[in-house]
C-alpha positions, 0 to 999 in steps of 0.5 A, spaced: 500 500 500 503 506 498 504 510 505 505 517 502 498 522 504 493 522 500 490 528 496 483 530 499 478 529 494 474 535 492 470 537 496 468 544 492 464 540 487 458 539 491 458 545 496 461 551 494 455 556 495 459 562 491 460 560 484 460 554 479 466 551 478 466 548 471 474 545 472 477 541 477 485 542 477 486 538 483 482 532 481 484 532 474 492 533 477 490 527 482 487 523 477 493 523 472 498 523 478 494 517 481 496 513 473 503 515 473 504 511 479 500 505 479 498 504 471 493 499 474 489 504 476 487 505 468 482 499 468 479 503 474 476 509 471 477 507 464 469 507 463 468 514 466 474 519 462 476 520 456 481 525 454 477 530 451 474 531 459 480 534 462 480 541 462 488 542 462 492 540 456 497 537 459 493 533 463 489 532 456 496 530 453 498 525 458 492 522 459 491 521 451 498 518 452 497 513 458 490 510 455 494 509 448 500 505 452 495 502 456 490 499 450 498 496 447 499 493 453 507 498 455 509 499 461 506 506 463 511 511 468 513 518 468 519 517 464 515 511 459 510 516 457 515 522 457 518 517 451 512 516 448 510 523 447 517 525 445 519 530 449 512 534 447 511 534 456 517 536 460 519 531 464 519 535 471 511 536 469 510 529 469 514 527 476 510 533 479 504 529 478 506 523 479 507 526 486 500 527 486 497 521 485 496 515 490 494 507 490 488 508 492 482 505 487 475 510 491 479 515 492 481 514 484 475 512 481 472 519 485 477 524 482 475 520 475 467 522 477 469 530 478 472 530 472 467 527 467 462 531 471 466 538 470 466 536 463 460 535 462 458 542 466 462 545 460 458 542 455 451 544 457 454 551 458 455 550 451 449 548 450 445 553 453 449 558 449 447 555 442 441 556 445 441 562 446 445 563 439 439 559 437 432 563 440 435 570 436 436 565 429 429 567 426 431 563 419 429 556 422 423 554 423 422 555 432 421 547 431 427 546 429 431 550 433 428 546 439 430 540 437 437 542 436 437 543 442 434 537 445 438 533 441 445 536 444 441 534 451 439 528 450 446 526 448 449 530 454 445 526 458 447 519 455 454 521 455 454 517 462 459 512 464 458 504 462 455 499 466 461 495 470 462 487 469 459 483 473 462 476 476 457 470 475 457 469 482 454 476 483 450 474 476 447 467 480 445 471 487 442 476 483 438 471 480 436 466 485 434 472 489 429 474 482 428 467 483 425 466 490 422 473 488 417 470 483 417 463 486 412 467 493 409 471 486 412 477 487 416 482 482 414 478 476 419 482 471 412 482 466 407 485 465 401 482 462 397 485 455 390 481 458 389 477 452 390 470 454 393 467 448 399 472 448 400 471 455 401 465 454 405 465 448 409 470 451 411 466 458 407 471 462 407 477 458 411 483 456 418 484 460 422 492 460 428 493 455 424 490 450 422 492 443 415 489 440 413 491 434 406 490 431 406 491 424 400 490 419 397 493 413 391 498 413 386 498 417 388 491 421 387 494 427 394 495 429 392 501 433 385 497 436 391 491 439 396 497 441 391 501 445 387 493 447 394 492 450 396 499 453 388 500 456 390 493 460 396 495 463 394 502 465 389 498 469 394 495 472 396 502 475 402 502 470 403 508 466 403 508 459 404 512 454 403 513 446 407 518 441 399 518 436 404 521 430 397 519 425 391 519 430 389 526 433 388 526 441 381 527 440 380 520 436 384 516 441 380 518 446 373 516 443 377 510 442 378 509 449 371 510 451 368 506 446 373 500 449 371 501 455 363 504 455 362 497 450 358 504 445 360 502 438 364 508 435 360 510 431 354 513 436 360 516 440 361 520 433 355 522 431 351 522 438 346 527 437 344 521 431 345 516 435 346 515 441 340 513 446 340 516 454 343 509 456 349 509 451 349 516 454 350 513 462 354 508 460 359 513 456 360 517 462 361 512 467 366 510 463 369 517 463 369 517 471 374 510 470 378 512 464 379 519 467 383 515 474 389 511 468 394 512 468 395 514 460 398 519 457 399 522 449 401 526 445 399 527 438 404 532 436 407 529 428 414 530 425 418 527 431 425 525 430 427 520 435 432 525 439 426 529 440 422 522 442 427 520 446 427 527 450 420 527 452 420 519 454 425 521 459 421 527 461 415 523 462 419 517 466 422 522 471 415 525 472 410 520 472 415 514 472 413 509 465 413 501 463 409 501 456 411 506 451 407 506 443 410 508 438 404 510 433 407 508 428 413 507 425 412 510 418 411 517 420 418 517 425 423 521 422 431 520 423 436 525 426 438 527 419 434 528 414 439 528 408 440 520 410 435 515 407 429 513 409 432 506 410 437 509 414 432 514 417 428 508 421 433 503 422 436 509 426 429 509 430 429 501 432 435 501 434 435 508 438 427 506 441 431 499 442 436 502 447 431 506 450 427 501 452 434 498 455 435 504 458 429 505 462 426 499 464 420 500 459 417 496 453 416 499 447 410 497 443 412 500 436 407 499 430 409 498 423 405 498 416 407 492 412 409 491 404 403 491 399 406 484 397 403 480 403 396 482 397 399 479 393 400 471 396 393 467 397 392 466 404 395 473 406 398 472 412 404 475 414 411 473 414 417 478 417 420 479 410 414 483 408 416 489 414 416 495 409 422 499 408 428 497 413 429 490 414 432 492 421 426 491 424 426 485 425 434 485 427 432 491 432 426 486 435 425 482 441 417 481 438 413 481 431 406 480 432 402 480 425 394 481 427 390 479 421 382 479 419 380 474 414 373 477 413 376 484 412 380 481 407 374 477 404 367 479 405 364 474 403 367 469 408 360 468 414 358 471 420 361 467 424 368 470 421 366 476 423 369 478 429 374 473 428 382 475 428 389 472 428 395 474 432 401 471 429 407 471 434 413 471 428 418 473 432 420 472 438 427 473 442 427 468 448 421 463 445 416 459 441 412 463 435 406 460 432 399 463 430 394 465 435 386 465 436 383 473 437 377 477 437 376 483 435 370 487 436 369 492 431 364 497 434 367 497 440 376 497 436 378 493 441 381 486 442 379 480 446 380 473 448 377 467 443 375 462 446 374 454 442 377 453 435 378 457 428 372 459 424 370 452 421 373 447 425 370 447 430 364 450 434 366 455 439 363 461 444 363 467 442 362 471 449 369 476 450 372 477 458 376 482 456 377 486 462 
């Protein structure tokens, strides 16, 4: 152990009531110093600073030095890396912070930590001062300007540092605690979508950090299964929440009440024509139960994944989040419109599918479907026929196609009517396979099927939907 003193950590980063501090001398000094004397100290803070964190040049050029000598496997001390960097540092400067510096690995990891986070002091100065250069640029459009500067926050918030490795014997405590956990009924990590069939098929349910993508072609009822889905879960008392880029807000919410009223749609529009006085009593029943969720929209259009990103974070610190709706896919736009439109959305996937990583969430991301699927003579969909970006489907934890015959083929009987099937395509960590659903169309919702296929078999009709 070394014997020399220890400097004193930074104390001013955290109380100083006078003045913001941007840079942090002294723990940039003890950091470099720390390195010079013990190079083992490197894979230690390693995932928290970079060189462009140091705010002093040469601790910049020293630490640039040591990281690449590191990376190569040299010897690293103060007169190994003054050879390295032939003579661009003294010598004497070196030696002076190699007497700064100390073995042990807290206070090190600490000096690390005030560097980085000086450094990103700095950075959102700079932020804040392009916004402001930003709110007196008329030329853009306001929308614009606002996303720049979201943007820049959003990757001032990400730059943060890496997870830690963990021992396998660290992972199997963590796991037989989960285990125990689940075993007694409790923290099931899922969280239910309320039709039977998928649960099932999903082992439970939907689990944080996955991305599910539920793609279809027009008027399959891609939004009718994504709402089914988010209604149960704000009925859990989790928060959902949905980006309506093609639906305006007052629709979903005539939506939700036709769901939850069990008032066909269309009475709910044209209510002076068609709604009775008990349809009326059971839509403002409905409004009371509908008013306690846990639900939130948005319906502004033309986001770009910056910008959905930012107010995803800003509802998860507000009003905590677990299923996040993308609706949908098509209307996304990427961070750089001069990219193509398959770069654009594969760009989205993936940055939805580190989202949902990143805060513990589901993200249900609906996606139209080539017209190809047309064209074959049973009409069921098959991963290939996503549009656009063939990274969907690389991005994804889940595809789900949901599927009405009868929309497809009127002629089909009555007892077709109100049928629908979910195929489960894809799926990360389990089995897929096709899935019997109804589909309730005055009321845009689905529920559970109970008996066999139309035609096979006779079966109940009646939906527990919940």
């Amino acid at each position: 152990m070394n014997a020399r003193s220890m400097p004193p950590l930074d104390e001013e980063f955290e109380a100083s009531a006078n003045k913001l501090m941007l840079v942090s001398y002294e723990s940039e000094s003890a950091l470099i110093g720390s390195l010079l004397y013990d190079a083992r100290q490197f894979d230690v803070v390693s995932d928290i600073v970079q060189a462009k964190d140091f705010a002093d040049e040469l601790h910049a050029t020293a630490f640039g030095a040591i990281s690449a000598m590191a990376h190569a496997g040299k010897a690293i001390d103060v007169i190994t890396v003054h050879e390295h960097l032939q003579g661009r540092v003294e010598l004497m400067a070196l030696n002076d912070l190699h007497n700064c510096g100390t073995s042990s690995e807290s206070a090190v990891r600490r000096y690390a930590e005030i560097v980085h986070e000086r450094a990103l002091s700095r950075q959102l100065v700079a932020v804040v001062t392009q916004a402001r250069e930003l709110a007196a640029d008329h030329t853009l459009p306001i929308g614009e300007r606002v996303d720049k500067v979201s943007a820049q926050l959003a990757s001032l918030a990400a730059d943060g540092p890496g997870d830690e490795w963990v021992s396998v014997d660290t992972g199997m405590d963590e796991f037989m605690a989960d285990l125990d956990a689940r075993c007694s009924g409790n923290g099931d990590p899922f969280l239910p979508t309320g039709l039977h069939a998928l649960d099932l098929q999903l082992d439970g349910g939907m689990r944080p950090g996955e991305l599910i993508i539920i793609g279809a072609r027009p008027a399959m009822g891609k939004t009718a299964l994504a709402m089914t889905i988010g209604m149960h879960g704000a009925k859990l008392g989790q928060t959902v929440a949905m980006f309506s880029l093609e639906m305006q807000r007052a629709d979903l919410w005539q939506r939700q009440v036709a769901m939850e009223a069990e008032v066909p749609l269309s009475k709910i529009r044209q209510p002076h024509k068609r709604m009775s006085n008990a349809d009326y009593d059971a839509v403002t029943a409905a409004n009371l139960r509908l008013k306690r969720l846990p639900f939130y929209v948005t319906d502004r259009t033309g986001l770009n994944i910056n910008t959905l990103r930012t107010k995803t974070r800003s509802l998860k610190r507000r009003h905590g989040l677990r299923l996040l709706i993308v609706d949908y896919l098509g209307l996304m736009h990427g961070t750089n419109p001069k990219d193509n439109r398959t770069t654009q959305l594969g760009e989205v996937t993936r940055s939805l599918k580190e989202l949902a990583k990143e805060l513990g969430i589901t993200v249900l991301l609906l996606a139209q479907l080539n017209r190809e699927v047309e064209k074959r003579v049973d009409q069921l969909p098959m991963l290939s026929d996503l549009r656009d970006c063939g990274e969907i489907e690389q991005d994804a934890d889940i595809v789900l196609f949901p599927h009405r015959p009868i929309h497809l083929k009127p002629s089909l009987g009555p007892e077709w009517q109100s049928y629908a099937t979910l195929r489960v395509a894809k799926q990360r960590a389990g089995a897929t396979g096709d899935l019997h659903l109804r589909y309730t169309g005055p009321f845009v919702r689905f529920g559970n099927w109970h008996g066999e296929k139309p035609g096979t078999a006779p079966h109940r009709q009646d939906d527990d939907f919940e």
